[in-house]
N, C-alpha and C positions, 0 to 999 in steps of 0.2 A: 758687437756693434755691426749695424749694417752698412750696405757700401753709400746706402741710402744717407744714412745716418754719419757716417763717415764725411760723406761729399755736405752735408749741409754745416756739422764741424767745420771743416776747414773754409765753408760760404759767409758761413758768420764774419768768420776771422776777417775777413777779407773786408764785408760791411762794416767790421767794427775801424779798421785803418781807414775804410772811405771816408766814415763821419770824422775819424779824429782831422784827417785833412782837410775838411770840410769846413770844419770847426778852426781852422785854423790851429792843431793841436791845444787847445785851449782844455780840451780833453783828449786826455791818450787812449788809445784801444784798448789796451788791459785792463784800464780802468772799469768800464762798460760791460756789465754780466749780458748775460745772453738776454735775459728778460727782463732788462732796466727798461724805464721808459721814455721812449726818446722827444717825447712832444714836449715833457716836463723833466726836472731835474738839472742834471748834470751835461746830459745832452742840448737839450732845450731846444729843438730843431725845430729852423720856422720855414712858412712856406718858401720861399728860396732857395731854403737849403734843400728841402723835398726835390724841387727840380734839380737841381743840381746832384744829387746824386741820383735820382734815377737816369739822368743822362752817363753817369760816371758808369753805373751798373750795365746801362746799354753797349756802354764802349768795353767795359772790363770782361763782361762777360758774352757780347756779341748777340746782344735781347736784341728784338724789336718789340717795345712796349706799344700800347695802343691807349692813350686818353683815358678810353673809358673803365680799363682795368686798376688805376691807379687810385685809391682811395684812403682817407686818414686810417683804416685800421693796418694797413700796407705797414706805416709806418709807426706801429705801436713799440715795437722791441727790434732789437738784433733779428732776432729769431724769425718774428712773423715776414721780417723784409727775406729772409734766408727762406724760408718758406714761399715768397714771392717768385724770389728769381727760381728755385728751384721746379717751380708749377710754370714757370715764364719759358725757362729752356727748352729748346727743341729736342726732340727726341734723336736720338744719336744717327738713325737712319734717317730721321728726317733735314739735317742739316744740308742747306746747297754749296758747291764749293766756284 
């Protein structure tokens, strides 16, 4: 596994505890596979909740999102939102302190 693939493992993990919070544990994280779908199902995540964790994701992971980057396929699965923040994050040099 890569360190790539490694760091987006443990990103999941991390989306999957936001939404169960989110959700008010209504759903637990373990429950949620990587590739469940969060619009419909189990998750069922509605516009509200979309803001609210992309603000959670801002603060957890130190994003600056922009408006226009944020779209319903963003939030189709665990995974595509891990694939978000991962394409979101600053490059390790590029961080300001």
């Amino acid at each position: 596994m890569s360190m790539l693939e490694e760091t987006s493992v443990g990103t999941i993990d991390v989306i999957k505890g936001i939404i169960a919070e989110q959700k008010l544990n209504a759903i637990k994280a373990q429950e949620l596979g990587d590739d469940d779908d969060l619009r419909g199902g189990a998750a069922g995540l509605e516009s509200l909740d979309c803001l609210n964790i992309i603000l959670t994701l801002q603060e957890r992971f130190g994003l600056e999102i922009e408006n226009t980057r944020i779209c319903v396929e963003v939030f189709r699965t665990p995974r595509t939102l891990a694939d978000f923040v991962a394409a979101t994050r600053p490059a390790a040099g590029d961080q300001h302190v």
